[in-house]
C-alpha positions in Angstrom: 27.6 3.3 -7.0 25.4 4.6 -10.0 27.4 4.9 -13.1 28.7 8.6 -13.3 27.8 9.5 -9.9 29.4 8.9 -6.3 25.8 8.2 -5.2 25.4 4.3 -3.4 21.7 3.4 -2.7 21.6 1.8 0.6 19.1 -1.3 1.0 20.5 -3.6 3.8 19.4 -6.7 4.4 16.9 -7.3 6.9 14.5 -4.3 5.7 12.4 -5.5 2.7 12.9 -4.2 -0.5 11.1 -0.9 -1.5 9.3 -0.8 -4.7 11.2 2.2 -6.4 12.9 3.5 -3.4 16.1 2.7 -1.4 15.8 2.9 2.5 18.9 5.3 2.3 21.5 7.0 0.0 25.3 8.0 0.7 26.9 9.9 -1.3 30.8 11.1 -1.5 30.7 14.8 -1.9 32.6 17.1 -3.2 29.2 17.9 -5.1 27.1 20.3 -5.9 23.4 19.8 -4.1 20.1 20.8 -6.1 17.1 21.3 -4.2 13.7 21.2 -6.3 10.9 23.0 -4.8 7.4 21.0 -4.7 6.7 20.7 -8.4 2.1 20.6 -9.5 0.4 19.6 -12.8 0.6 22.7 -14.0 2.4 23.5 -17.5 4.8 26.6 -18.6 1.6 28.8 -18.8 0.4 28.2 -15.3 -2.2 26.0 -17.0 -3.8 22.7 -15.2 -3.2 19.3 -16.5 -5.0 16.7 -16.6 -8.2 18.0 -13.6 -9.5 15.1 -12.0 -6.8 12.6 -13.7 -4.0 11.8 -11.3 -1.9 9.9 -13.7 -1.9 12.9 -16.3 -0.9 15.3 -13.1 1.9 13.1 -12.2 3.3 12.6 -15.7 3.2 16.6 -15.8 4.5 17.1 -12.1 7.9 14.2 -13.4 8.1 16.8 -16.7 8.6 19.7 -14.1 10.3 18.7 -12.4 13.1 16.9 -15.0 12.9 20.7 -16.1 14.2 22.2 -12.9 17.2 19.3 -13.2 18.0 19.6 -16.5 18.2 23.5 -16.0 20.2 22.6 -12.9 22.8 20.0 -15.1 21.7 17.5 -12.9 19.3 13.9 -14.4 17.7 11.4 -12.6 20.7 9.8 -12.0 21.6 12.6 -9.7 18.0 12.5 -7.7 18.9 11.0 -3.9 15.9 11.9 -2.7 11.8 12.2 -4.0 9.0 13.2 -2.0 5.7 12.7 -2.7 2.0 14.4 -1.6 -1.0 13.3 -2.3 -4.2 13.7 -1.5 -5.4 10.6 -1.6 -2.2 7.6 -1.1 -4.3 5.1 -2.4 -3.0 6.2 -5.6 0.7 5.5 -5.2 0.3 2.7 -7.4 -0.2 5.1 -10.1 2.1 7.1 -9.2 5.0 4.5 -9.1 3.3 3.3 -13.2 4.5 7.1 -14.3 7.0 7.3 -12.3 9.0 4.6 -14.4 8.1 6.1 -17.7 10.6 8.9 -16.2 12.8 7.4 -13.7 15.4 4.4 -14.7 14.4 1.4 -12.8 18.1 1.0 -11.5 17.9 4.6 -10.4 15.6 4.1 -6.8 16.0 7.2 -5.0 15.2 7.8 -0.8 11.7 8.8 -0.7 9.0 9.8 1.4 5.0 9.4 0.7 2.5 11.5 2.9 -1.1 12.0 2.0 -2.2 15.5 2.8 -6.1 17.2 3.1 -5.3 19.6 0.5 -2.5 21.2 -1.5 -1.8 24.5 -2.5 -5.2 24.6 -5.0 -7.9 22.7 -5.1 -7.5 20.6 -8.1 -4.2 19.3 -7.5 -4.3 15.9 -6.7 -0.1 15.0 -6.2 2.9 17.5 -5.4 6.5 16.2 -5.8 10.2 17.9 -4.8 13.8 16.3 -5.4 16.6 16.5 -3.9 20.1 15.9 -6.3 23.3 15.8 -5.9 25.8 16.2 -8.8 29.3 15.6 -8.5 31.9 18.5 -8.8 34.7 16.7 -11.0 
């Protein structure tokens, strides 16, 4: 279980070991679940960060979308599940480098990768949502 949570990461043996992910989370509700929409590198103005630089868009995608938990009372600790889109998945490395300036490394969340042709603009290079769960004490 993470501390403070009734979330249990699920990695059982004979499936290798994901780098920042868990092949499956349980968790024992009652809780309360938070859904965050697809977060982009944009800021609080609707402003582009960091055009061209994927690791400055991901850094800015992680700030939005702590925001939306935060605003939620929920933290990483309470994140079961990331996905992530990208439009090129060559760059995963990169995003897994910002992801743990963010993310606790003990904190490895169910998660998805899928490289897509385009996202909702042009200059968005990565796209992130979250799911949480916070429990209802």
């Amino acid at each position: 279980m993470r501390s403070g949570t009734d979330i249990r990461q699920i990695d059982p043996d004979g499936l290798p070991a994901g780098p920042g992910y868990s092949h499956g989370i349980s968790v024992e509700v009652p809780g309360r679940l938070v859904l965050v929409s697809g977060q982009v590198p944009v800021d609080a103005t609707g402003t582009l960060v960091g055009e061209g630089d994927l690791a400055a868009q991901t850094r800015q995608v992680f700030r939005n979308v702590e925001t939306v938990l935060a605003d939620a009372g929920a933290s990483w600790k309470h994140v079961v599940k990331l996905g992530y889109y990208l439009r090129d998945a060559t760059g995963v490395g990169v995003v897994r480098e910002v992801r743990a300036e963010f993310v606790p490394e003990h904190i490895t969340p169910a998660a998805t990768l899928v490289e897509v042709a385009r996202l909702v603009r042009e200059e968005f290079l990565v796209e992130i949502d979250a799911m949480a769960v916070v429990p209802i004490r």
